[in-house]
C-alpha positions in Angstrom: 193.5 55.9 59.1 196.9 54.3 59.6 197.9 55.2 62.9 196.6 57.1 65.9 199.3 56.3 68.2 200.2 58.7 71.5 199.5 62.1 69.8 195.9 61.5 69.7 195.3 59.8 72.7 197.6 63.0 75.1 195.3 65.3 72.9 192.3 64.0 74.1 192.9 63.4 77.2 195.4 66.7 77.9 192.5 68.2 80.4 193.5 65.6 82.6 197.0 66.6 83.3 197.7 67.5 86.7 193.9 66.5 88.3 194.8 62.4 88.6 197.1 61.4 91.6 199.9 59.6 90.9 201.0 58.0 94.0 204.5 57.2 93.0 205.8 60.4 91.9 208.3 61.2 94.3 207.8 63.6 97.1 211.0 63.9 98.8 214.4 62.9 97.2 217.1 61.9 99.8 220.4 61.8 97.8 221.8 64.8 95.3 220.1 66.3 92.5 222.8 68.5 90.0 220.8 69.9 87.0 223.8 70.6 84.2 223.5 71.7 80.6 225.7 68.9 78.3 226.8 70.0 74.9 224.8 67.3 72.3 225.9 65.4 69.9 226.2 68.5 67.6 227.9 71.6 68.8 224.7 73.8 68.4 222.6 71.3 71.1 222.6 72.0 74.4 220.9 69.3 76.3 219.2 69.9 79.7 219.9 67.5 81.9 219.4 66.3 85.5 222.2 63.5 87.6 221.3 62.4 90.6 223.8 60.7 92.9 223.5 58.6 95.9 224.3 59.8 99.1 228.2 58.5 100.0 228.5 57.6 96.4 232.2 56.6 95.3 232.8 55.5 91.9 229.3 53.8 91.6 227.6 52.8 88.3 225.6 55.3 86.0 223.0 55.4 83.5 222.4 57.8 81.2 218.0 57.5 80.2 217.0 57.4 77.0 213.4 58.4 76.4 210.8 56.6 73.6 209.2 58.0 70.7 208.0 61.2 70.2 209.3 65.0 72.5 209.7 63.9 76.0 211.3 65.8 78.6 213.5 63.9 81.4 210.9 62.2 82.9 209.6 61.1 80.1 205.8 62.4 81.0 202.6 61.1 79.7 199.2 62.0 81.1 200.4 62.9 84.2 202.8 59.9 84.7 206.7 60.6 84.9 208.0 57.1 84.6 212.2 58.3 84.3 211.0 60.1 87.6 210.2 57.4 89.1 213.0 54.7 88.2 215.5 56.7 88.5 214.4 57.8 91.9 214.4 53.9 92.7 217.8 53.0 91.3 219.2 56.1 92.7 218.2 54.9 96.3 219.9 51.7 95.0 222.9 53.0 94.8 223.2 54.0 91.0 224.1 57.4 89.2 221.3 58.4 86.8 221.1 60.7 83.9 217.7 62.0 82.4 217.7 64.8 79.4 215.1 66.5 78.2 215.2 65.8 74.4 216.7 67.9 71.9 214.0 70.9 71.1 211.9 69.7 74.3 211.9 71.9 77.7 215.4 73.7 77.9 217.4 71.5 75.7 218.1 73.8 72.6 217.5 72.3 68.4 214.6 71.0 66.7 212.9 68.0 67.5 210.8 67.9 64.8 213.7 67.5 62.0 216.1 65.6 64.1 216.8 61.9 63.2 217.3 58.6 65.0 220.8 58.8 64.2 221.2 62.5 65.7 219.1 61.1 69.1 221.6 59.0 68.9 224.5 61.4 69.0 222.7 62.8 72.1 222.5 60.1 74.0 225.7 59.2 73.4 226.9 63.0 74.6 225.3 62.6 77.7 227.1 59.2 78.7 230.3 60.5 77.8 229.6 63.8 80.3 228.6 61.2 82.9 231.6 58.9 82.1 233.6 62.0 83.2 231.9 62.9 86.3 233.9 61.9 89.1 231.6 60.0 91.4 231.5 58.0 88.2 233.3 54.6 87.8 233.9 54.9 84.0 234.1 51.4 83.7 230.8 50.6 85.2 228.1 52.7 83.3 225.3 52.1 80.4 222.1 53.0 78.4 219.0 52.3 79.6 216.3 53.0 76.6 212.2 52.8 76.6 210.2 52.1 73.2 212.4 53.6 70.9 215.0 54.3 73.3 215.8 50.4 72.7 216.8 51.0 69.2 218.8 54.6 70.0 220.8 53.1 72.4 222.6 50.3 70.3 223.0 53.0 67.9 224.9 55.2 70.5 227.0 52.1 71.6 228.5 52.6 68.4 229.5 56.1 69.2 230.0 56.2 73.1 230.6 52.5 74.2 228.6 51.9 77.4 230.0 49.1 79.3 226.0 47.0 79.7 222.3 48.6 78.3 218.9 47.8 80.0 215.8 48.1 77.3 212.3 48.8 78.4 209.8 47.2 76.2 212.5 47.6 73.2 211.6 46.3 69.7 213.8 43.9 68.3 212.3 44.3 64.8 211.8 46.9 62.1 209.7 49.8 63.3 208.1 49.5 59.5 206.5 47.1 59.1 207.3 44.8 61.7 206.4 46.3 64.8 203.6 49.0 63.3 202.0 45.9 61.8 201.3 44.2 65.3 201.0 47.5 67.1 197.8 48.6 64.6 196.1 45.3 64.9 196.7 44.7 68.5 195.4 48.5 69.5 192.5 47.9 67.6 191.5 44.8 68.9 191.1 46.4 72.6 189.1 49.3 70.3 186.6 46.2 69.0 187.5 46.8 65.3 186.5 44.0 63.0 188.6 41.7 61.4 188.3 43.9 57.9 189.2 47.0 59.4 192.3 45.3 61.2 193.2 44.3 58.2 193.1 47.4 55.9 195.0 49.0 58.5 197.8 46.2 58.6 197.7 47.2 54.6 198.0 50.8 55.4 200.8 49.8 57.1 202.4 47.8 54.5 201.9 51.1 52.2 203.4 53.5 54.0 206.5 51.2 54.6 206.4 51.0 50.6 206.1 54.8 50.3 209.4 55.6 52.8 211.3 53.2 51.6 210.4 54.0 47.4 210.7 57.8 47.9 213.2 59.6 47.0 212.2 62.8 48.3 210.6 63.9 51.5 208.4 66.3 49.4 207.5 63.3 48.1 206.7 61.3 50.8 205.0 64.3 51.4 202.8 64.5 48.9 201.9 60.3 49.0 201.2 60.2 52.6 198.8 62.7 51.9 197.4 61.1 49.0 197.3 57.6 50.8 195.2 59.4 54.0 192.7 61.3 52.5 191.7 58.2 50.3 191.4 56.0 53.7 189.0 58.5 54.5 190.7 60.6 57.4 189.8 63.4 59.3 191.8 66.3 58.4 192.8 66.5 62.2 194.0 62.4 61.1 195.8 63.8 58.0 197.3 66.4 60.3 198.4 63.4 63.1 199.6 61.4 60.8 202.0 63.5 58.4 203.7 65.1 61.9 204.9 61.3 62.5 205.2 59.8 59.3 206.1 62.3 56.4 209.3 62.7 58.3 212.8 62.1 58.1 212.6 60.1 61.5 210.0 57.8 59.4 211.9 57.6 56.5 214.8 56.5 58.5 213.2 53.5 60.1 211.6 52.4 57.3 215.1 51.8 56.2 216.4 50.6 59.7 216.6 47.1 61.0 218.1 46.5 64.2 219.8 43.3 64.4 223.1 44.0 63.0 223.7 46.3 66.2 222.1 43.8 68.2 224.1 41.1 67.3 227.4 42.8 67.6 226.6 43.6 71.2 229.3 41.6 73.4 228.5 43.6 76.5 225.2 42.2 78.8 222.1 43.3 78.2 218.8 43.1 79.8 215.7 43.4 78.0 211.8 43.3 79.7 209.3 43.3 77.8 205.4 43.3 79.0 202.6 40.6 78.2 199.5 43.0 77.6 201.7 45.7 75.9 199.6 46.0 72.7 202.8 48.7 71.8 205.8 46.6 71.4 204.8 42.9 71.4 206.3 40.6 73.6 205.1 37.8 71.9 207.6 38.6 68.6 210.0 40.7 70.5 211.1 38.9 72.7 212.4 35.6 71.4 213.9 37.6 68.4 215.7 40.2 71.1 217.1 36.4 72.9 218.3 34.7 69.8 220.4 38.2 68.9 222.2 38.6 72.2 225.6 36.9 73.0 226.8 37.7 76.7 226.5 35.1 79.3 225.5 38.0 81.4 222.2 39.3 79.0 218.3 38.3 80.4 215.0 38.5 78.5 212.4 38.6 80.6 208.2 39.2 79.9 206.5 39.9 82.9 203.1 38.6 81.8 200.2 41.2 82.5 202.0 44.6 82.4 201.3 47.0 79.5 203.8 49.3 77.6 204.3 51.7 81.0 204.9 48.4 82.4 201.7 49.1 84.9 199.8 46.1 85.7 197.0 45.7 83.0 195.1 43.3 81.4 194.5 44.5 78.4 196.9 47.0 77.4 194.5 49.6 76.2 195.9 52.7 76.2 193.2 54.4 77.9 194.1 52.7 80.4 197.5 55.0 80.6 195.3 57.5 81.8 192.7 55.6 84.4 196.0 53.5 86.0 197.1 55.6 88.9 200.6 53.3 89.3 203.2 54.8 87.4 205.3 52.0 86.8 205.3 48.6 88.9 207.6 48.1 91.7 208.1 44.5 90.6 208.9 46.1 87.0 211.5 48.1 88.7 212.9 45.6 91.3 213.3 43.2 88.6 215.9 45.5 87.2 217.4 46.3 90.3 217.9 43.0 90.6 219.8 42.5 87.2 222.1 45.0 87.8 223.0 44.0 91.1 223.6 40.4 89.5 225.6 41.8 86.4 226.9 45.2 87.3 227.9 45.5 90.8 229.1 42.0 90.7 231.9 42.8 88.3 
């Protein structure tokens, strides 16, 4: 099997959803909440969306929230966690404008997740910062992109589209999605599953195949129809196959097979922060992160790994992503202080 990723781990574990407490889940939010509907980056999407200002706020920053991979609403929720909840409740309280979407095709927001590509996340996310940029508790020249996973490679896109004047990734890859980061990510997951060293490597050359499919196809029929071929001779299940083909025999796949993100990176000349987790077994810090330093170029931009927080950035030794569910800490306050701190330093500085 090549990859069984988030899809198989909230469908076994989807019984648990609303029966764990998560402490940090806000209760009571002291400041205003507008929910508005913001036309996407295509006439046809509507995006719902949710701003939350500060109590007194005049011209203060804002940040539009961009989610990681795979349908997410505005919280971004996973197993009972709602980790854009519970930042943006925290930098809200700091003083900052937030904006959270649900993603195109997911909750209220109207289109079709399923066929949408990076580029058209892209588009949305760079809708919704030019609706904030408008909004006038907004200073205009004080607002930014703050992505998770994948989020970290939409928002340079978007930068492109909507400048943002600083961006704040969360565990954001600095490498190809194929094969760079799948190739750690599929070893490093099944290390904390005690795979042997064979069957770590015949998935790193699963890996390496389906990078060769995407980027060789010329058809998504026919990536299709290789995929497919390529799983059921690696033996999966048919409820594998089925995993598998919804993630990868995609144009979203085919799009980051062909996708590197240094070019955007490097013509970034606006700060940046970018923290990255020791244990995430996800995104690895360990190649991420120096790669993400060498490509920045303000004065202003941080890289920082805080050393035993996973993916979520809870505290976690391992990384497992069992542990997403057994973790009752959304996301650490030191995780969350830490860019509070940043954008104190760079943003509210200036």
């Amino acid at each position: 099997m090549i990859f069984e990723g988030f899809l198989a781990l909230v469908a076994g574990y989807a019984s648990a959803f609303g029966l764990i407490d998560r402490p940090q889940t806000p209760k009571v939010r002291p400041y205003a909440i507008h929910n508005v509907k913001i036309e996407g980056g295509e006439s046809h999407i509507t995006l719902d969306a949710e701003i939350t200002i500060p109590t007194n706020a005049h011209k203060a920053p804002a940040i539009v929230f961009i989610t990681g991979s795979g349908p997410h609403n505005k919280d971004e929720e996973l197993l009972g966690h709602k980790p854009f909840l519970v930042l943006s409740d925290y930098l809200t309280r700091k003083g900052y404008i937030v904006l959270r979407f649900d993603d195109r095709g997911v909750g209220q927001s109207t289109g079709d997740f399923a066929s949408a590509t990076p580029k058209e996340f892209a588009e949305d996310a760079a809708a919704a910062l030019s609706f904030l940029r408008s909004h006038p508790k907004v200073d205009p020249q004080a607002t930014g992109y703050l992505g998770h996973s994948e989020g970290g490679y939409i928002a340079p896109m978007a930068q492109q589209l909507e400048p943002a004047d600083f961006h704040v990734y969360l565990a954001g890859p600095a490498l190809p999605l194929l094969p760079d980061v799948m190739l750690s990510q599929v070893a490093d997951v099944a290390k904390t599953s005690g795979a042997t060293d064979a069957e770590i490597a015949s998935n790193r050359r699963q890996v390496k195949t389906l990078a060769a499919i995407l980027k060789s196809a010329e058809t998504l029929d026919e990536v299709k129809d290789r995929i497919s071929r390529l799983l059921k001779e690696a033996n999966a299940t048919k409820a594998e196959r089925d995993e598998n083909m919804e993630v990868w025999a995609t144009e979203w796949a085919r799009f980051y097979a062909n996708h590197g993100p240094a070019p955007a990176l490097k013509n970034l000349k606006i700060p940046v922060f970018a923290l990255y987790g020791g244990s995430d077994i996800q995104v690895s810090a360990a190649e991420n992160a120096p790669i993400m330093a060498s490509y920045l170029r303000h004065q202003s931009s941080r890289v920082v790994t805080l050393p035993h927080h996973n993916h979520l950035f809870q505290w976690s030794a391992t990384g497992a992503l069992e542990e997403y569910l057994t973790i009752s800490t959304t996301m650490e306050t030191q995780a969350m202080q830490t860019i509070a701190d940043w954008l104190e330093e760079t943003v509210r500085s200036h």
